[in-house]
DRENDO-1510 file (C-alpha; in Angstrom, 1 decimal, always signed):
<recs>
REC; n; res; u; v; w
REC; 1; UNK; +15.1; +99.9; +31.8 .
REC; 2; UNK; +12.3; +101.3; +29.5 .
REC; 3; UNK; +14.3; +100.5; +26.3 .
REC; 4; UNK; +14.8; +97.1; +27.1 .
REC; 5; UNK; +11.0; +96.7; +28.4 .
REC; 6; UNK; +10.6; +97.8; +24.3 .
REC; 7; UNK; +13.1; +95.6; +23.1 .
REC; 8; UNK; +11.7; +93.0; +25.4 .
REC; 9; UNK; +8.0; +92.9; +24.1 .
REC; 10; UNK; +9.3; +93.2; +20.2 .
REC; 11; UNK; +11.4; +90.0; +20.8 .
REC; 12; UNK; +8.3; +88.5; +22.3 .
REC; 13; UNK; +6.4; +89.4; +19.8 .
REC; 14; UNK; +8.5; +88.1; +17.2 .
REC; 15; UNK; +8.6; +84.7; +19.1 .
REC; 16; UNK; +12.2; +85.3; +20.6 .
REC; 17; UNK; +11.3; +83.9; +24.3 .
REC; 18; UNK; +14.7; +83.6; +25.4 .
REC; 19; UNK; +16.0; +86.7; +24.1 .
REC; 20; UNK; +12.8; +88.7; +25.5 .
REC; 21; UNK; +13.6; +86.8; +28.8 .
REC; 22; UNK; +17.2; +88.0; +28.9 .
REC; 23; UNK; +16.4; +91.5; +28.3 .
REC; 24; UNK; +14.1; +91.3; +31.0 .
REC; 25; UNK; +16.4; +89.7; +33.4 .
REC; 26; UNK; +18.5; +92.6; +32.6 .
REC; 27; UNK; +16.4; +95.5; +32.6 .
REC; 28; UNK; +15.1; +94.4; +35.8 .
REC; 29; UNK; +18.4; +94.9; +37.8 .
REC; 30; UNK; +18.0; +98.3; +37.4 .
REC; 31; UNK; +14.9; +99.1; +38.1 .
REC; 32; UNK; +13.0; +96.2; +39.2 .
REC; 33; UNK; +9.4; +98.3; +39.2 .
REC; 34; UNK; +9.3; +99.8; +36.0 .
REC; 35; UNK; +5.7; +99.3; +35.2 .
REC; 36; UNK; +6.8; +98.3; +31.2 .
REC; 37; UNK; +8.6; +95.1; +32.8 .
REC; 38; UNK; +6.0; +94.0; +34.4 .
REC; 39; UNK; +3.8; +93.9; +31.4 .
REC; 40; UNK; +6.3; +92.3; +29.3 .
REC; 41; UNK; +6.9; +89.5; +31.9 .
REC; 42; UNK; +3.3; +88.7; +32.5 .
REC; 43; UNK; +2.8; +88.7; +29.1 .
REC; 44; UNK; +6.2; +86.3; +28.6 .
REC; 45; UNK; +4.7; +84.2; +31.3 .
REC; 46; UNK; +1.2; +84.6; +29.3 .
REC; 47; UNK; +3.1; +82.9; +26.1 .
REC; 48; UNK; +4.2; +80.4; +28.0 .
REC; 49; UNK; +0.8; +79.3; +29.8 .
REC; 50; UNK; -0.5; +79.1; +26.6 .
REC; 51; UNK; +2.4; +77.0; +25.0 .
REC; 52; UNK; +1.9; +74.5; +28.0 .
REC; 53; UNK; -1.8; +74.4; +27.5 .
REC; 54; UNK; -1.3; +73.5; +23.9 .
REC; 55; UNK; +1.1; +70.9; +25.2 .
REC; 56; UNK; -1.5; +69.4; +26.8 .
REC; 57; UNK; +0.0; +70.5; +30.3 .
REC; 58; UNK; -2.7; +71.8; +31.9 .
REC; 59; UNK; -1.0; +72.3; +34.9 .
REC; 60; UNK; +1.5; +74.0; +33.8 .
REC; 61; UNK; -0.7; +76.5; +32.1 .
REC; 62; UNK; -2.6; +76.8; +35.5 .
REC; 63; UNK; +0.8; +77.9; +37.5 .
REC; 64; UNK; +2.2; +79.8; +34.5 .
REC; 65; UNK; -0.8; +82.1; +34.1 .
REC; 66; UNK; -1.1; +82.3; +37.8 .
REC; 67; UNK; +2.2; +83.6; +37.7 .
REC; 68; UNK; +1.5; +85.9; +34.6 .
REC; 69; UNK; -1.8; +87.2; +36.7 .
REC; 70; UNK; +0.4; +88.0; +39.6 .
REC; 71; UNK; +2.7; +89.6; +38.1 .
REC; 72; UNK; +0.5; +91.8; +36.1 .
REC; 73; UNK; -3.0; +91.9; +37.8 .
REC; 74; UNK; -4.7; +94.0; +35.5 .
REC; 75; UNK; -4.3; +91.8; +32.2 .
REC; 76; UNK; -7.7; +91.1; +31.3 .
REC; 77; UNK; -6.5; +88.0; +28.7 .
REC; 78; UNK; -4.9; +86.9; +31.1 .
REC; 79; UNK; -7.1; +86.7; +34.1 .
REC; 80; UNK; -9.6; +85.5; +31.5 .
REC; 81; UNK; -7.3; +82.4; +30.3 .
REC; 82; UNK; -6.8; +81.9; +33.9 .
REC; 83; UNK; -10.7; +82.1; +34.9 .
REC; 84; UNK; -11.4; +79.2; +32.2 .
REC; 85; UNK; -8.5; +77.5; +32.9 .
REC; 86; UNK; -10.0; +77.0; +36.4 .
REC; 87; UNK; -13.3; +76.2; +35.2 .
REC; 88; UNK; -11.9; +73.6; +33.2 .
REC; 89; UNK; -10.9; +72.1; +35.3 .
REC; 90; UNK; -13.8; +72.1; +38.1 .
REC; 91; UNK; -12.1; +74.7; +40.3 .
REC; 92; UNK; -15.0; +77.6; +40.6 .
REC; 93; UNK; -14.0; +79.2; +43.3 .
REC; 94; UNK; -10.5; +79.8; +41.9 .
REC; 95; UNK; -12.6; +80.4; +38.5 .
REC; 96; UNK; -14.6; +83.0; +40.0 .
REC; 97; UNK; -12.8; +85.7; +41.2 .
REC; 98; UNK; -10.4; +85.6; +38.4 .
REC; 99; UNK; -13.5; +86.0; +35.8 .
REC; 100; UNK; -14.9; +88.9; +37.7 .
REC; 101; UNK; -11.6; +90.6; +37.9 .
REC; 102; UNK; -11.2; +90.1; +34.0 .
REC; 103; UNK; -14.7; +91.3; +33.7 .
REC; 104; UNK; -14.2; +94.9; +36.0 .
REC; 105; UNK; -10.7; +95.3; +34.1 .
REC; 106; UNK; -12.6; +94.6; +30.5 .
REC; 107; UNK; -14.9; +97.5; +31.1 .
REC; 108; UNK; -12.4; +99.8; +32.1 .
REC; 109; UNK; -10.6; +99.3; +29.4 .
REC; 110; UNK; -14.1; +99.9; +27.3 .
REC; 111; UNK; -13.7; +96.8; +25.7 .
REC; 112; UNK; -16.2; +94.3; +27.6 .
REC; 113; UNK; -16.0; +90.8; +27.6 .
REC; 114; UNK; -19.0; +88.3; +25.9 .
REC; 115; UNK; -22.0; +87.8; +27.6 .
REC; 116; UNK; -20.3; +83.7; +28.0 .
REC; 117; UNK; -17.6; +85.1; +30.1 .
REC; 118; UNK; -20.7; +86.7; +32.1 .
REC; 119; UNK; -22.5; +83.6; +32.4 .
REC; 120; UNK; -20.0; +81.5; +33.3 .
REC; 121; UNK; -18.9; +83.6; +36.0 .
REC; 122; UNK; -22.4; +83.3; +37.4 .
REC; 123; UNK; -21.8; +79.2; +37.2 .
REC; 124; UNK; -18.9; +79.2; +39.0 .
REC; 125; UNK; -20.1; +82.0; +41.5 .
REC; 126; UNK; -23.3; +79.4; +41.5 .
REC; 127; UNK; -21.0; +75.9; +41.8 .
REC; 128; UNK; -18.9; +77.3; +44.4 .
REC; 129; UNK; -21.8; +78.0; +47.0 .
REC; 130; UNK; -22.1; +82.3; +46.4 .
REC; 131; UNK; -25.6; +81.5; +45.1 .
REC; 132; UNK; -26.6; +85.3; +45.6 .
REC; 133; UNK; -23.3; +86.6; +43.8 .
REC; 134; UNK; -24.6; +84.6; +41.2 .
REC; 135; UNK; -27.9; +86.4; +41.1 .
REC; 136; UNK; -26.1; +89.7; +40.9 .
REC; 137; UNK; -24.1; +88.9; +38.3 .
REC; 138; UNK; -26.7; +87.6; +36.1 .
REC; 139; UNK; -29.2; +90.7; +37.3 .
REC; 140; UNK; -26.4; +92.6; +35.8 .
REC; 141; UNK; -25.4; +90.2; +32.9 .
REC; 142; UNK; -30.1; +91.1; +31.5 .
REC; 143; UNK; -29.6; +94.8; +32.4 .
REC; 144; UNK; -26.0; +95.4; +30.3 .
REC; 145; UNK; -26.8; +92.9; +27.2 .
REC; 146; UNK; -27.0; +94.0; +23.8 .
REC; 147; UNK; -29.7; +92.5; +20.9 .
REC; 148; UNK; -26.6; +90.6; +19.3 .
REC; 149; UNK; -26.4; +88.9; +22.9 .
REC; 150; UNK; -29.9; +88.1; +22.5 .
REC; 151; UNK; -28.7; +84.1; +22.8 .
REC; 152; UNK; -26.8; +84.6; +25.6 .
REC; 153; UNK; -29.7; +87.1; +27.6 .
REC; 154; UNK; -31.9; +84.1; +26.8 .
REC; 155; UNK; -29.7; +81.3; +28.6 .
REC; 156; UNK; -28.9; +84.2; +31.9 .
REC; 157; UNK; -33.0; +84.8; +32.1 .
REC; 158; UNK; -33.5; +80.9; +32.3 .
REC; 159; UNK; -30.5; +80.6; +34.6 .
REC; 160; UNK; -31.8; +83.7; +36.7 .
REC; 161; UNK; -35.4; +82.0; +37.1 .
REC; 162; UNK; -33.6; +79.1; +38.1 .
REC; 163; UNK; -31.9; +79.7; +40.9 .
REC; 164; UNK; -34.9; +82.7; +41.9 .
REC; 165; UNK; -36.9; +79.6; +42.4 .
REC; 166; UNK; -34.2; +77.8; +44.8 .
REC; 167; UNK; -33.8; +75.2; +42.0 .
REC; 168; UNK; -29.9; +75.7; +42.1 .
REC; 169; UNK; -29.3; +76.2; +46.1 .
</recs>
């Protein structure tokens, strides 16, 4: 099941979608929770959220790389294409929790996220009615930023006074 997990993700990579699927399909009736076949099917479903987003089917995209998210919970593109996909689309509480989740996973992996991805988890934390998760996250967003983020710590600071002052309840 692990050698066809590899062959898998090299036919996705090179673009093969059907042939990555069918390797799948068949590594998976032997052992249907190899952790390897999971990645390679989330990111298969990833692929195909993308191509549907680029088709202008934004539906699609949505229930593609909800599928790819629950299939592989701990992909932080993906639960970061899913997170704007959502906010694209006006959904913030949907947006929200799959932005923090890319956000936890992003750190873990030591590879953090922009400050944007910070800020517009505070929006949609904001829009959504979770006014003080929004305060926490932007708290966070002026303690962790670096002086390349200076932009970004500038727009959190204003947003942070903001909604201090009850302007955004």
């Amino acid at each position: 099941a692990e050698l066809l997990a590899g062959r898998a993700q090299d036919a996705l990579r090179d673009g093969e979608l059907e042939r990555a699927t069918l390797l799948l399909d068949v590594a998976t009736e032997g052992e249907p929770q190899v952790r390897s076949i999971a990645k390679v099917r989330g990111a298969m479903l990833f692929a195909r959220a993308v191509d549907a987003m680029e088709a202008g089917d934004a539906d699609g995209a949505v229930e593609l790389a909800a599928q790819a998210s629950a299939v592989d919970p701990d992909d932080t593109v993906t639960l970061h294409f899913l997170g704007e996909l959502y906010y694209a689309r006006g959904e913030y509480s949907e947006a929200a929790p799959a932005l923090d989740r890319a956000l936890r996973n992003a750190r873990l992996d030591g590879e953090p996220l922009a400050i944007d991805v910070k800020l517009m988890l505070a929006e949609c934390q904001h829009l959504s009615g979770h006014v003080e998760d929004a305060v926490a996250t932007l708290e966070q967003c002026m303690r962790s930023t670096r002086p390349e983020d200076a932009a970004g710590r500038e727009r959190a600071a204003r947003y942070l006074a903001l909604l201090e002052n009850g302007d955004g309840r």
